[in-house]
Every structure is written in structure tokens, then in C-alpha cells.
N, C-alpha and C positions, 0 to 999 in steps of 0.2 A: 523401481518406481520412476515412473517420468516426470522430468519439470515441467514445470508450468510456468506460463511467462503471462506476469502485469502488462498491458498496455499503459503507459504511466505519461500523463500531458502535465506542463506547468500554464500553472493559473495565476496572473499577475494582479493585484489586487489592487485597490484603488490606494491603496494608502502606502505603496511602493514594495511591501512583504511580497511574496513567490509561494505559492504549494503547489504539494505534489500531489496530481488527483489520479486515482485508479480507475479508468474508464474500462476494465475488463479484463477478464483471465481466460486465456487460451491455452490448449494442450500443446503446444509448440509453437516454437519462435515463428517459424514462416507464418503459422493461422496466426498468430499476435500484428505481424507486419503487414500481413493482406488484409485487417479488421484497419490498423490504420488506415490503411490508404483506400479504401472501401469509404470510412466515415470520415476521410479529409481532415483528420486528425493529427498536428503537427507534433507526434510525442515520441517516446522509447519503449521499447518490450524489455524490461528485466525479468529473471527469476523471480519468483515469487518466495524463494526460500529469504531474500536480499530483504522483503520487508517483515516476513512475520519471527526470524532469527535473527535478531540482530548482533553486529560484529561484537559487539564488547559485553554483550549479556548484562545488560542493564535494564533494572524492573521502567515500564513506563510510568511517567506520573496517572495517579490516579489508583493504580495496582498495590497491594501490600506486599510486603517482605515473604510473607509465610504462605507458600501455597499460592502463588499469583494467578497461578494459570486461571483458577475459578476463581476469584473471589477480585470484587470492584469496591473501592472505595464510595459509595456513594452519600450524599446528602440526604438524611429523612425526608421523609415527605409531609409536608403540613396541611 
């Protein structure tokens, strides 16, 4: 299987915070690099494994314990 590479820009917010936005997934580093620099975009190409596997295997907020992969904490709806 091939990697796949995020296009990944930071976005500096007004209230001094940083995030990471995913402007796009390409089938390889060079098409990730040439999409930058196409759309004048000052960011990085990572792997794409780097954000949906994360290193210490920790549930995200929001996810339960049991069964994460499907299943979202959500608020009812009123």
C-alpha cells in the first residue's frame, strides 16, 4: 500500500493559538509538494498515517473507551 501525504498549512489565529489545517491528500510526496507550490501555500507534506494513528494510541476527546472507532460521544439533540 502507498502513502499518502497531508498537505498541512498553520493558521495563526487572532487570539495568538496556531492550528494545523489539512489543505489536501495526495498519493505521493512530490504531487503533495507540486499542489503547494501550485496553490502558493506556505505548509508541509506529512504522511497521512502521522495524523489518523496516533503515536501513544490515545482515544480523542469526544470518542468512548469501548469501541471508538464508531461510536461519538454526542450531545442530544433538543
Amino acid at each position: 500500500m502507498n502513502t499518502l501525504f497531508a498537505l498541512v498549512m498553520t493558521v495563526f489565529l487572532t487570539s495568538g493559538e496556531t492550528q494545523d489545517v489539512v489543505t489536501g491528500i495526495y498519493n505521493s510526496e512530490p504531487e503533495c509538494k507540486a499542489a503547494a507550490i501550485e496553490q502558493k501555500v506556505a505548509g508541509e507534506c506529512f504522511p497521512v498515517e502521522k495524523f489518523i494513528r496516533p503515536v501513544n494510541e490515545e482515544i480523542p476527546a469526544g470518542l468512548t473507551g469501548e469501541n471508538h472507532e464508531n461510536k461519538m460521544c454526542l450531545p442530544p439533540l433538543q
